[in-house]
C-alpha positions in Angstrom: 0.0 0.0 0.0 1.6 3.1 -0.9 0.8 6.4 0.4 0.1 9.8 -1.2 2.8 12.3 -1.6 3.0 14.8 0.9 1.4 18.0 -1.1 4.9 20.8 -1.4 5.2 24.2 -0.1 4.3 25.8 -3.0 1.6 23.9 -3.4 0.5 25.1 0.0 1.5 28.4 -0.7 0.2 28.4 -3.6 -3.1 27.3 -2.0 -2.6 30.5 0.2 -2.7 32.9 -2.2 -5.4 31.7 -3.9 -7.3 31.8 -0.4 -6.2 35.2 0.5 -7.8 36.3 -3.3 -11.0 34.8 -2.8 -11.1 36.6 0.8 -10.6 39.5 -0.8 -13.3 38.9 -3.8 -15.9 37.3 -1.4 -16.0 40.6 0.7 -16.2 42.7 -2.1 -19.0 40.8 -3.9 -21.0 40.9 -0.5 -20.2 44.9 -0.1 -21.0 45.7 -3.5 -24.6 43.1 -3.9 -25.6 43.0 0.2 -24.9 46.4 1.0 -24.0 47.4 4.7 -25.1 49.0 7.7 -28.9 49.6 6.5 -29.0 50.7 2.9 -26.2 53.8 3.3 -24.0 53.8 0.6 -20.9 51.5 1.1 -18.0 52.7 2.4 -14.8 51.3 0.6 -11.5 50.0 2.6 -9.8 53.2 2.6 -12.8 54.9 3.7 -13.8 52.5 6.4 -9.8 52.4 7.7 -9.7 56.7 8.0 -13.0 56.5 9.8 -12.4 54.0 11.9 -8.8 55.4 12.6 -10.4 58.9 13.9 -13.1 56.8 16.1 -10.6 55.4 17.9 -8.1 57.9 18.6 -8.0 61.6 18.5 -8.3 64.3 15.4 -5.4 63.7 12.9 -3.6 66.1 10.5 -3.6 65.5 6.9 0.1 64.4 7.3 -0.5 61.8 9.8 -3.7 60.5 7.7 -1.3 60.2 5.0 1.3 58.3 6.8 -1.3 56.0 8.6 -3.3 54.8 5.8 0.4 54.8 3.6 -1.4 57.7 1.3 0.2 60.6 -0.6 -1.2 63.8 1.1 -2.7 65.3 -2.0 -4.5 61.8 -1.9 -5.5 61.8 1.4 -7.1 65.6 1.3 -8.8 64.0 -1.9 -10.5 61.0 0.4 -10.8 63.5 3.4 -13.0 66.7 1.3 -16.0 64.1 0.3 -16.5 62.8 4.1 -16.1 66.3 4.9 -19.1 67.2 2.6 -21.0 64.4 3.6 -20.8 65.7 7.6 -18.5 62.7 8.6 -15.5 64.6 9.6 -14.5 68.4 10.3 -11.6 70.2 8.6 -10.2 72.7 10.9 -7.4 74.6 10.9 -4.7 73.7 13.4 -4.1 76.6 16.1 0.0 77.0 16.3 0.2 76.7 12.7 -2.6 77.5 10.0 -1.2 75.9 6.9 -1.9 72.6 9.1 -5.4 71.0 8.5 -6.9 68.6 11.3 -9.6 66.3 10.8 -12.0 65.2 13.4 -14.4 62.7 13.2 -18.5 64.1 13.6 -20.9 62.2 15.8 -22.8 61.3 12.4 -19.4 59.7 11.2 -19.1 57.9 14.6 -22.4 56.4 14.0 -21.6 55.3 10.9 -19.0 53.5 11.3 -20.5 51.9 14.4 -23.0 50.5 11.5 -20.9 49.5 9.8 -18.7 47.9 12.4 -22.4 45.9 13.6 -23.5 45.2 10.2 -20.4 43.4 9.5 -19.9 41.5 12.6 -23.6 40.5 12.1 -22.4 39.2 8.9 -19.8 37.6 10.5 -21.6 36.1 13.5 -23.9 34.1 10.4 -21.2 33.1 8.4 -19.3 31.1 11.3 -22.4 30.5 13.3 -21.5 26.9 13.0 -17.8 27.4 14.2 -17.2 26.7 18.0 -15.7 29.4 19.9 -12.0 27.6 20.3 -12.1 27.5 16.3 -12.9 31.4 15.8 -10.0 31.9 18.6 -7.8 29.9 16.3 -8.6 31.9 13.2 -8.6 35.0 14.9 -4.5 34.6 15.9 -3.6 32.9 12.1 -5.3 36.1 11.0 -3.1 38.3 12.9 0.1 36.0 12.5 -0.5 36.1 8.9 -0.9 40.2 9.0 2.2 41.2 11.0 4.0 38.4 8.3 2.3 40.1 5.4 2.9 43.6 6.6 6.5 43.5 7.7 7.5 41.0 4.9 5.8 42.8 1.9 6.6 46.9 3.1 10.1 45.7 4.4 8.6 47.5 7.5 9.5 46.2 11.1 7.2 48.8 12.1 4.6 49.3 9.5 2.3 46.9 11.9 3.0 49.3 14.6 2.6 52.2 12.9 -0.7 50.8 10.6 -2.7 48.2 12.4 -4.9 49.3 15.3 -4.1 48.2 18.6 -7.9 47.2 19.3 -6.7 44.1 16.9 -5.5 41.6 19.1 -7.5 39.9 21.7 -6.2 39.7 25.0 
């Protein structure tokens, strides 16, 4: 009786990639045809991330948007000025120096991304509604193993992880 091979890295790796893809394209194609967070239009990654961002911490000048979200600055002011129209942020001038702009996030932008946050994890909570909690544990860390890999290994970044990633990641 002879045994199967044992499948190679790359195959594994290989098997990886194609995973992380269809990660990617299965949370598109349920943004783009499920919606989120009650019929408002969707927010996309970059959006969600600088909302999020300012939610958690304090007001942020365009500089340290920028440098968070790994943006130009002429591309963050671009992602900034519709959320600013839209009443989800404040652009204020910064008081020691006026060629500085600060964004702070609005109570409406708050609320939206606490939609959004709900609306997702509501997706979430059906999707692995079958999963027993030790199993969810388990992909939670592989997720965040495989983050700090990817994002020190692909920027060539000790300390893009640090710099990037919200704290609130990890589960203590």
């Amino acid at each position: 009786m002879s045994s199967a091979p044992e499948p190679s890295v790359d195959a594994d790796l290989l098997r990886i990639q194609e995973s992380i893809a269809w990660l990617i394209r299965l949370g598109e194609f349920h943004r783009f045809h499920r919606g989120e967070a009650g019929g408002e239009p969707v927010l996309d990654r970059t959006t969600f991330l600088l909302l999020s961002r300012l939610a958690h911490g304090e007001a942020m000048t365009m500089g340290e948007i920028a440098e968070q979200l790994d943006l130009t600055p002429s591309t963050a002011t671009r992602r900034v000025a519709p959320l600013a129209d839209a009443g989800l942020v404040l652009r204020d001038r910064h008081p020691d120096s006026h060629r500085t702009v600060v964004v702070s996030i609005t109570d409406a932008g708050r609320r939206r991304v606490d939609a959004v946050r709900r609306a997702r994890v509501e997706t979430l909570r059906e999707t692995f509604r079958d999963w027993p909690p030790e199993e969810l544990l388990t992909l939670a860390a592989a997720m965040d193993r495989l983050i700090d890999t990817l994002s020190t290994e692909l920027t060539h970044d000790d300390g893009f992880a640090d710099r990037h990633l919200p704290r609130t990641r990890r589960r203590t």
